[in-house]
N, C-alpha and C positions, 0 to 999 in steps of 0.2 A: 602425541594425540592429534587426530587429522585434523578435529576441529580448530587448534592452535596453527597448522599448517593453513589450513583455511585462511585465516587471518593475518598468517604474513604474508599471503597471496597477494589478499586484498591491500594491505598498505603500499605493499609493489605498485601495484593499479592505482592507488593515490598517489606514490611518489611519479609516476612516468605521467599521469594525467596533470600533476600541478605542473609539469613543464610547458605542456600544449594550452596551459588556462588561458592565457595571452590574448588566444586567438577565438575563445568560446564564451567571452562575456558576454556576449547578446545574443539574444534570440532570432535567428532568422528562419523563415518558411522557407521549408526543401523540400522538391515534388511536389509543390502546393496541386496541380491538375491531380497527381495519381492521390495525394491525401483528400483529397475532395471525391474521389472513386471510392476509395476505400472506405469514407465515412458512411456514403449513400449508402456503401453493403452493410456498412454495422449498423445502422440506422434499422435495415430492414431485418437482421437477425435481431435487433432489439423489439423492433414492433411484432414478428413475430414469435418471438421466442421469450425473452427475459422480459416482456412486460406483463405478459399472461401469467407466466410464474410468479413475477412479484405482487400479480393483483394479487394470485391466490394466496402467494405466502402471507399477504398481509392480514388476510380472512382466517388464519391460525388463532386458536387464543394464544390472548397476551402474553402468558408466564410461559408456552412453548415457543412463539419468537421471541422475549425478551432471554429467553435462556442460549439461545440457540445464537442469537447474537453476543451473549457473554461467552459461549464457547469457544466463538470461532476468533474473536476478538481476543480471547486469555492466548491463542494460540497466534496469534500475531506479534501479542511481547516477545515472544522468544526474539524474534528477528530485531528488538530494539534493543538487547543486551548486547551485544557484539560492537552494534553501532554507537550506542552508548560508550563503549571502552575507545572505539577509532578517534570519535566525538572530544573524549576526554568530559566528558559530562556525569559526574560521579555523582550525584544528585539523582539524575534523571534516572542513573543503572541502579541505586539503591530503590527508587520505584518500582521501577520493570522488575529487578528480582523480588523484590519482595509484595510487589500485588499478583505476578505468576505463582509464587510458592504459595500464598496464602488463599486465589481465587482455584488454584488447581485440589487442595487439599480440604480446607474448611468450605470452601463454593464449589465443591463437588466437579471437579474436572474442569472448574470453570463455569458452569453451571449458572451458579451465583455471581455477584460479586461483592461480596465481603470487604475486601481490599481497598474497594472506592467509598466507602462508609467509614473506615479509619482514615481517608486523607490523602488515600496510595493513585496518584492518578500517572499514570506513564505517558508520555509522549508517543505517537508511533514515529520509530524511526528505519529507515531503510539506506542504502548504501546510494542511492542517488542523492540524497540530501546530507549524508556524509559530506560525499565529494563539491556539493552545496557550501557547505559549513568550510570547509578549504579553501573554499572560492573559485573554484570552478563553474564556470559561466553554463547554463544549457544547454547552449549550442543551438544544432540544428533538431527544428522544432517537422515533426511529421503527427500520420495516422499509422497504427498498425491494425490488421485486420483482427475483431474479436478482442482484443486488449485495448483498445483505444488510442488518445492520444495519449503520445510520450515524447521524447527531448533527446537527442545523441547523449547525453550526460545519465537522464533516468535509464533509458535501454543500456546502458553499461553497466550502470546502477541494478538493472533487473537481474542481467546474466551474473552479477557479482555476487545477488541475494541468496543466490541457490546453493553458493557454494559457504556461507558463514550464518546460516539459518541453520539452526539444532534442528527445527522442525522438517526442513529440506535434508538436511544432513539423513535422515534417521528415515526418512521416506524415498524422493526421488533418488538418495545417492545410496541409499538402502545399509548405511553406516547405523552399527551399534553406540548410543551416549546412554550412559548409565543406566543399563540396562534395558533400555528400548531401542524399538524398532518400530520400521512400518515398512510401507510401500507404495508406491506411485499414487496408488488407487486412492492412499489415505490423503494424498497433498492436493492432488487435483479435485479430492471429493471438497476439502473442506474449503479451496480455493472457490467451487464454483457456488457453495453458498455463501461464504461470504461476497459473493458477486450479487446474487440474489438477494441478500440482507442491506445490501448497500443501494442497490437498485428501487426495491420496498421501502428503505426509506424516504426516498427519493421520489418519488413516484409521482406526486403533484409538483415538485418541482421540476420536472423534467416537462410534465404537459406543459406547464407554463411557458417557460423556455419555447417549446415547441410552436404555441398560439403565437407568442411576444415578441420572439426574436423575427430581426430582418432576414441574419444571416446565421441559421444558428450553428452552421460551423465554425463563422468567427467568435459565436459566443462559447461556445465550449471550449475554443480557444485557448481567449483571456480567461474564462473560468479554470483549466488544466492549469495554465501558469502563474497565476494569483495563487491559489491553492500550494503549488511546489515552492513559492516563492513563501509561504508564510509559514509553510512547515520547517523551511530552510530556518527562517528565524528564530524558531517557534513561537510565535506570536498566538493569542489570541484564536484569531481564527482558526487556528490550524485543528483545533479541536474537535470539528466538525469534518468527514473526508470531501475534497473540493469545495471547502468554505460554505458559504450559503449559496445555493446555487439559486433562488429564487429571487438574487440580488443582480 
């Protein structure tokens, strides 16, 4: 099953990464001038691009963003079953599968969420906080243009998601899992609203940030690495995507 192959991939990639951990326990700025470039650009495709959209998404009624946020979010567990198993977190993967089975069937695709009313609350997990949970340090701390910031450890983390994600599996790799499919169209569609649903939450906490901060690159920062650092533990905060950002 490729999906199985998938995942001995990735343990490969944990086993050769835990060698190099040594050297990746702290966070250093790398291209600090070019990520400060690259900010100023996503800065501007956010002022004019994803904040107009998230006004407007937020001007939707209630029960079509609260759904549309449950959808894209049931469809994000997928990618915490895998890492759940890497994790050895069997708790957290009887979550994940069973608020996906139960929000995708009874909550209508996801729709609802049913699952979180019985008690089913899943962690999100991805493969850089896998390699987190290993003890693998960050590393080198950048901006990527349009994805934000990320860490040499997450960006490994990203390229590794593509490949043990059902949902990527079954669209961008355009692989059959029990009896579904997709296509490109379908991962980046549901990729860029949940960009927009995250954003629309967000939305006064970002002006804020914006009025408050000195330097608000350094704020986004410490807010990108406090956030990876508590999802690593999962603590608490991590429940929230990038913790309270208005803190």
């Amino acid at each position: 099953m490729q999906l199985i192959k998938n995942l001995k991939f990735v343990l490969s990639v944990l086993t050769i990464t835990l060698f190099v951990a040594n050297i990746a326990k702290s966070t250093e700025e790398c291209f600090e001038n070019t990520s400060r470039a690259i900010f100023k650009f996503n800065m501007i495709v956010d002022e004019n691009l994803m904040e107009p959209i998230a006004k407007g998404y937020n001007k939707l009624p209630a029960p079509i963003k609260s759904g549309t946020s449950n959808f894209t979010s049931n469809i994000g567990t997928l990618l915490s079953i895998p890492n759940n198993i890497l994790q050895g977190n069997f708790k957290q993967l009887g979550h994940s599968i069973g608020s996906f089975a139960i929000n995708s069937t009874v909550g209508i695709f996801g729709i609802l969420n049913p699952a979180e009313k019985i008690g089913l609350k899943p962690n999100k997990e991805d493969v850089g906080q896998t390699l987190g949970s290993y003890g693998v340090g960050p590393g080198c701390y950048f901006v990527l243009p349009i994805l934000g910031p990320t860490t040499a450890r997450d960006t490994l983390g990203m390229l590794a998601d593509t490949f043990i994600d059902p949902f990527a599996h079954v669209t961008i790799r355009e692989k059959e899992l029990l009896s579904s499919s997709g296509n490109s169209l379908d991962f980046y569609s549901v990729k860029g609203v949940t960009a927009v649903d995250f954003r629309a939450d967000n939305d006064r906490n970002f002006e804020s940030l914006e009025k408050n901060s000195l330097d608000l690159y350094s704020s986004f920062k410490s807010i990108y690495l406090q956030d990876r650092e508590n999802k690593i533990k999962n603590s608490i905060d991590e429940e929230d995507d990038w913790g309270n950002l208005n803190n």
